[in-house]
C-alpha positions in Angstrom: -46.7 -56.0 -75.6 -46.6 -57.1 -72.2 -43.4 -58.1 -70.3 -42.8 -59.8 -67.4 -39.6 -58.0 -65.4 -37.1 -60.3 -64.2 -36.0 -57.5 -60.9 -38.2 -58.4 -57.7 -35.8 -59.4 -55.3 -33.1 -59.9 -57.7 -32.1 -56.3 -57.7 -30.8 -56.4 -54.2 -28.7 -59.4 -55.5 -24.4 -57.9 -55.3 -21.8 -58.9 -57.5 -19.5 -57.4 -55.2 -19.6 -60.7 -53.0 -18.9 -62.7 -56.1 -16.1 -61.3 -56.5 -14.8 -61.4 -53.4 -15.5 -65.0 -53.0 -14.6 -66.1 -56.5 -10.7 -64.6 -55.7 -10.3 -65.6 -52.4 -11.2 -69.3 -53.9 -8.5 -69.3 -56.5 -6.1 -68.3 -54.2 -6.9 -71.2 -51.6 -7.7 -74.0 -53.7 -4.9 -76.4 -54.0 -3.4 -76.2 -57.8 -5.0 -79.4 -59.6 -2.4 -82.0 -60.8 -1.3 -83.0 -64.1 -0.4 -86.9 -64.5 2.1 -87.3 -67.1 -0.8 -88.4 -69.8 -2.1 -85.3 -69.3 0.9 -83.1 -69.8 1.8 -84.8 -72.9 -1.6 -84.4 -74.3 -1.8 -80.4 -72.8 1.7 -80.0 -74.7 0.5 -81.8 -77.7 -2.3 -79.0 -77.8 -0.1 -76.3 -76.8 2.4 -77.0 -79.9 -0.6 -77.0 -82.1 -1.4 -73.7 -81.5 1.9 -72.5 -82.2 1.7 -73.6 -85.5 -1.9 -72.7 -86.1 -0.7 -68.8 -84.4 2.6 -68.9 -86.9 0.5 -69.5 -89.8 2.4 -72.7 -90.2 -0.5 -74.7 -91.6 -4.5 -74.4 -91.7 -6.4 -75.3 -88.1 -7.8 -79.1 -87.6 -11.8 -78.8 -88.0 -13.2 -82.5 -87.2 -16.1 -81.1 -85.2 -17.2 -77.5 -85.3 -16.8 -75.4 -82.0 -18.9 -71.7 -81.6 -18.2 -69.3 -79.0 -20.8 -67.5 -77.2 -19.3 -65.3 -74.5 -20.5 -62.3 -72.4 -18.8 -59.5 -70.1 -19.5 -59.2 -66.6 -17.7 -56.6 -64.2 -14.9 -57.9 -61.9 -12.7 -57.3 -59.7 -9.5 -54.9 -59.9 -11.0 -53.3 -62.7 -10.9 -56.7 -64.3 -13.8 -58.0 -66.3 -15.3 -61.5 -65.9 -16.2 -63.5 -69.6 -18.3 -66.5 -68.7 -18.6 -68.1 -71.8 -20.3 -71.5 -73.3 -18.6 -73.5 -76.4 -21.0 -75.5 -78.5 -19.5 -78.6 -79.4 -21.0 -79.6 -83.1 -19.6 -83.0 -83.9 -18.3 -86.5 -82.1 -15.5 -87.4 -80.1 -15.4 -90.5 -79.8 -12.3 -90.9 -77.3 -12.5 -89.3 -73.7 -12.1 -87.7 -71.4 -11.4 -84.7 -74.0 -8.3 -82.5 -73.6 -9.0 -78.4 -74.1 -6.4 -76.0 -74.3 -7.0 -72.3 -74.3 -4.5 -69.4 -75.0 -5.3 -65.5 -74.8 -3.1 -63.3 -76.8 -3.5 -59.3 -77.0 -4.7 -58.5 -80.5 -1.6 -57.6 -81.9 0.9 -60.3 -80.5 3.3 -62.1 -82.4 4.5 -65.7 -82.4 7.5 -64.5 -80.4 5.2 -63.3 -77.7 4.3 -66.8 -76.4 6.2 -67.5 -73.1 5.0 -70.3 -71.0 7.1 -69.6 -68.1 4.9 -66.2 -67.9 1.7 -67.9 -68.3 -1.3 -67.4 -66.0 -4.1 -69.8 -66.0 -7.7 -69.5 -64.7 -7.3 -72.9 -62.8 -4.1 -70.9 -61.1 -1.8 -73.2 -61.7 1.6 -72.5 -63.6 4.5 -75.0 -65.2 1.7 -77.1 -66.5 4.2 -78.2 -69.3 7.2 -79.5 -67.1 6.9 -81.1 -63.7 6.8 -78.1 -61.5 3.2 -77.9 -60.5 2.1 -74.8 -58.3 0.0 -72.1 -57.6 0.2 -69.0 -59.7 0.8 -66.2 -57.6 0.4 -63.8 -60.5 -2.9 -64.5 -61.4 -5.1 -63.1 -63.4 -8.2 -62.3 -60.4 -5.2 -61.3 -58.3 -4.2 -57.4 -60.6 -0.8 -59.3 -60.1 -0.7 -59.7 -64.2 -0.2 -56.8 -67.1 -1.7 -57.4 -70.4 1.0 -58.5 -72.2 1.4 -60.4 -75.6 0.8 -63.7 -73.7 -2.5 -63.3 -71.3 -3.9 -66.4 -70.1 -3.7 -70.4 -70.5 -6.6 -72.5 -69.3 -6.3 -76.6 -69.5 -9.5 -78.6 -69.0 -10.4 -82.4 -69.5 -13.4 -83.6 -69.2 -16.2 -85.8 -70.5 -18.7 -84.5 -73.3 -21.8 -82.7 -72.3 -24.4 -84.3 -72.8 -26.0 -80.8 -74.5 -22.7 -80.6 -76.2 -22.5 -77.4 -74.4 -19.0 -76.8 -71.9 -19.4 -73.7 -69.9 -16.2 -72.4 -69.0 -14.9 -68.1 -67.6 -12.1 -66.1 -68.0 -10.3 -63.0 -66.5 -8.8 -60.4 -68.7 -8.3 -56.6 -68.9 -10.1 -54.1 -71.1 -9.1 -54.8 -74.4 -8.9 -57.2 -77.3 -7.7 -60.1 -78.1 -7.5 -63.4 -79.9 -8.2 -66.3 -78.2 -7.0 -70.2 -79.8 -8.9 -72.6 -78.5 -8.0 -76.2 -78.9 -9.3 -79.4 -78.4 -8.8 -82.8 -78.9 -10.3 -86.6 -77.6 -8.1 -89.4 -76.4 -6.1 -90.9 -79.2 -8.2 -94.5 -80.0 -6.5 -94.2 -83.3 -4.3 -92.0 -85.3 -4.7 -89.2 -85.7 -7.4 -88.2 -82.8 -9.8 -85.4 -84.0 -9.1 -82.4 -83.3 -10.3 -78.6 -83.7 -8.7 -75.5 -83.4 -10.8 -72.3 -82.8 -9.8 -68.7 -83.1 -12.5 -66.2 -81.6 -11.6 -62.5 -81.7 -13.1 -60.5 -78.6 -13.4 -56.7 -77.1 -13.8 -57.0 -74.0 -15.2 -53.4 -72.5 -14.1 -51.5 -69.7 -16.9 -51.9 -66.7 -15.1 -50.2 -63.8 -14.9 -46.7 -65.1 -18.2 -45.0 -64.6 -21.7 -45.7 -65.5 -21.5 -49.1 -67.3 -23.6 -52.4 -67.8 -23.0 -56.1 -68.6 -23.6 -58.0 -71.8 -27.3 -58.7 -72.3 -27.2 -62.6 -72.0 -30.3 -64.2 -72.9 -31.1 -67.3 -70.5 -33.2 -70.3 -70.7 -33.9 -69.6 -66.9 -33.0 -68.3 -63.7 -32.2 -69.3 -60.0 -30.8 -68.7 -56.8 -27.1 -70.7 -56.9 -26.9 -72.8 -54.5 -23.9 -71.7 -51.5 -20.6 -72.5 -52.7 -18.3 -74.8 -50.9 -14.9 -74.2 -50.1 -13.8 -77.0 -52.6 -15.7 -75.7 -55.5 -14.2 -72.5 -58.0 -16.2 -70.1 -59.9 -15.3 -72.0 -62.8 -17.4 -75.1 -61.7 -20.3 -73.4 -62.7 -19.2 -70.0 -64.4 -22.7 -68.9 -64.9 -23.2 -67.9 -61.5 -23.4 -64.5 -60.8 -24.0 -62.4 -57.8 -26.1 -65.7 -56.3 -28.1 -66.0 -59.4 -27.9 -69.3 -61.7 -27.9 -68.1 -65.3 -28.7 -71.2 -67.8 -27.6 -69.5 -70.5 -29.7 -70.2 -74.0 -28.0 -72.7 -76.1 -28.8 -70.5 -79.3 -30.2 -67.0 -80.3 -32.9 -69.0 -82.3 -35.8 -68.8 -79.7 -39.1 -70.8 -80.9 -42.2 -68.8 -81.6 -43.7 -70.8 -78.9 -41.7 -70.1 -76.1 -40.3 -66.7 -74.4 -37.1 -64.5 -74.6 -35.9 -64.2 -71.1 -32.9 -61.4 -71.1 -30.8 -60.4 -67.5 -28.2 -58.1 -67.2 -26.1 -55.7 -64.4 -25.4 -52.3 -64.1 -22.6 -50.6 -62.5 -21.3 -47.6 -60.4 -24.9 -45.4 -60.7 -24.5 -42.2 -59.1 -26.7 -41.8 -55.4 -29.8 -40.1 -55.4 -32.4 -39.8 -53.5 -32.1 -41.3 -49.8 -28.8 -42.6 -50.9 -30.2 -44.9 -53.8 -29.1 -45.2 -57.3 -32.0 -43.0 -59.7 -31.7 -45.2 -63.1 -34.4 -46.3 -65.9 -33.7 -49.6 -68.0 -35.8 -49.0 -71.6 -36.3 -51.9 -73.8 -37.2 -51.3 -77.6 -37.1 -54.5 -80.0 -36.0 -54.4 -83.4 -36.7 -56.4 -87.0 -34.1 -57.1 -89.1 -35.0 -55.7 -92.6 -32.0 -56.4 -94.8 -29.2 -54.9 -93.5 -30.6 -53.1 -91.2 -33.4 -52.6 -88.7 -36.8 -50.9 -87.7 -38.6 -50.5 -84.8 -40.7 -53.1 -83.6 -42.4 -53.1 -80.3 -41.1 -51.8 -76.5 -41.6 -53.7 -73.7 -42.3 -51.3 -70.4 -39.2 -49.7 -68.8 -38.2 -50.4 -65.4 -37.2 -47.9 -62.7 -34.3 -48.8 -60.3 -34.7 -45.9 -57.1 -35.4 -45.4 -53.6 -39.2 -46.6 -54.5 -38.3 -49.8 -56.0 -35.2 -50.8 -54.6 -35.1 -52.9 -51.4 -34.3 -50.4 -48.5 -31.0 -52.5 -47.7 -30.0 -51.5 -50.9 -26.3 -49.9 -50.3 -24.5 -48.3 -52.9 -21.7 -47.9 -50.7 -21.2 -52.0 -50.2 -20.9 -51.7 -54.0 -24.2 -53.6 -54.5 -25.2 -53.7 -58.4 -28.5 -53.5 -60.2 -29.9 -57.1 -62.0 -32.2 -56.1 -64.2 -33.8 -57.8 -67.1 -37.2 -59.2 -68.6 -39.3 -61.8 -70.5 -41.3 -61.6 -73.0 -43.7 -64.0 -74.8 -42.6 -64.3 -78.2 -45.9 -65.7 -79.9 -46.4 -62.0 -81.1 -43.4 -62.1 -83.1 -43.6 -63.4 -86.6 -40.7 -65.5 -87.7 -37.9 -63.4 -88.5 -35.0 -62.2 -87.3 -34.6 -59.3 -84.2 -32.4 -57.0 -81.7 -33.1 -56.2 -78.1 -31.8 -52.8 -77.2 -31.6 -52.1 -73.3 -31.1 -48.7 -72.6 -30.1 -47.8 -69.3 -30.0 -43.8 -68.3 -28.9 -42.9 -64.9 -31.0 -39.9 -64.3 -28.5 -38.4 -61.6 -25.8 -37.7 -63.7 -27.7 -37.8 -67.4 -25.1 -41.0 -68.4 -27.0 -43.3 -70.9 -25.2 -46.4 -72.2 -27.2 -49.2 -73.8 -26.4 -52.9 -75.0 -27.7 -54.7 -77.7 -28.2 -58.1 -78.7 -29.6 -60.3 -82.0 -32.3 -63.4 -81.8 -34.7 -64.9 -84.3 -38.3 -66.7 -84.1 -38.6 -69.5 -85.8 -41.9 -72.1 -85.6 -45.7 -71.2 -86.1 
């Protein structure tokens, strides 16, 4: 089976200036202001999830909400989680109000203090009148992972893909995140949904490490950023690539699985270049478990492939991926396993993730 690699000039692409650019935005960016509408209806959120974290009755479901996230390297041995909610269901009452709360795993209630918050929007106080910028956050090291992690308020109009793209910041670890949201009261009582989505989020800064594999309807340059816009205005770009991200795993028979993901911290070979080969095997889903199915053709990332300006040394990072026609895969249900192997030191780590076909 044939495969189209996704590297070309996208290997060169670094990461590193994403970072560099995506903290020194949240640090300039004045913090956005709350009218008092919008703090009532961001505390009206906020007391929900207490109750729905203290057990105190079930979580409001009048649309359905699923998470699909992915983990990216940051800065200060932070980790970057772009992630898209897909919004089943009607408000009918907008602009809508979303409230997000990251906890460590094992927090309690108790642990919830909004005067320690930090928010991905860097603003703090977003429940009283004091509006300012956070200078403890998260893209700043400035905050531990404690019981409470992060807040994130957002209000804005439905998609019209019923897809919000939204990031966060957080630590190696895991952690529950409640996310909340809820249309403008037209009547009583406004829908509203409550979702709890447990994640691991790995650690990318020690050694030889890669990215979730995010599979992508397609891929761009992103346009330059303006000093006015955040990384959070269109979270899905990475290291001056656009990522659409696909809306589902369920791909059509007809069309192609395109797959992307970075590496980190290779070890220099050769002229100074990283020595690493990406391996891609496919896999069916049999019952509970899987067999091999096809591999597509690995890729080499060295001094013979990379561009010359390649510099390890400017902490520039690998982009590699593929896409592969899926009309030779029947209708069923797969894995893509990308193996990555830096041949300098021997490392191997590799990353995994499920699809299905579906259509003739």
């Amino acid at each position: 089976m044939s495969a189209r690699p996704l590297i070309r000039s996208l290997a060169s692409l670094t990461i590193a200036a994403w970072m560099v650019s995506a903290a020194a935005v949240a640090q300039t960016l004045p913090a956005p202001r709350l009218n008092n509408e919008q703090k009532k209806r961001a505390q009206a959120l906020s007391t929900l999830v207490d109750e729905i974290v203290a057990n105190k009755h079930s979580a409001p479901a009048d649309v359905v909400l699923t998470w699909h996230g992915a983990y990216v390297a940051a800065d200060r041995g932070l980790v970057y989680v772009p992630y898209t909610i897909n919004i089943d269901g009607k408000f009918t009452g907008t602009p809508v109000a979303m409230y997000l709360r990251v906890l460590t795993k094992d927090a309690q209630p108790a642990s919830y203090d909004a005067s320690k918050a930090t928010t991905m929007r860097t603003y703090t106080g977003q429940m009283s009148d004091r509006l300012q910028i956070d200078t403890k956050d998260m893209r700043n090291g400035n905050v531990s992972a404690t019981g409470l992690v992060a807040e994130d308020i957002l209000f804005f109009e439905l998609p019209k893909d019923g897809r919000l793209n939204r990031g966060l910041w957080l630590p190696p670890g895991e952690y529950n995140i409640f996310l909340a949201m809820q249309e403008k009261a037209q009547k009583d009582p406004p829908r509203s949904v409550v979702l709890k989505q447990s994640i691991a989020v790995p650690n990318l800064s020690d050694g030889f490490a890669m990215s979730s594999v995010i599979l992508a309807d397609s891929l761009s340059p992103a346009p330059a950023a303006s000093k006015n816009q955040s990384q959070l205005d269109d979270p899905f770009s990475i290291g001056g690539t656009r990522i659409v991200p696909t809306a589902s795993s369920r791909l059509p028979r007809a069309g192609e699985l395109t797959a992307v993901f970075f590496l980190y911290n290779p070890a220099a070979g050769n002229a100074g270049k990283p020595d690493v080969l990406a391996e891609y095997s496919f896999f069916e889903r049999v019952g509970a478990g899987a067999v091999p199915f096809r591999q597509s053709p690995p890729q080499a990332f060295n001094a013979e492939t990379l561009p010359a300006t390649f510099d390890l040394a400017a902490k520039q990072q690998i982009m590699g991926g593929l896409a592969v026609p899926l009309s030779a895969f029947p209708v069923g249900e797969y894995q893509l396993e990308v193996k990555a192997t830096d041949k300098v030191t021997k490392q191997t780590i590799s990353r995994t993730v499920d699809f299905s076909v579906f259509g003739q």
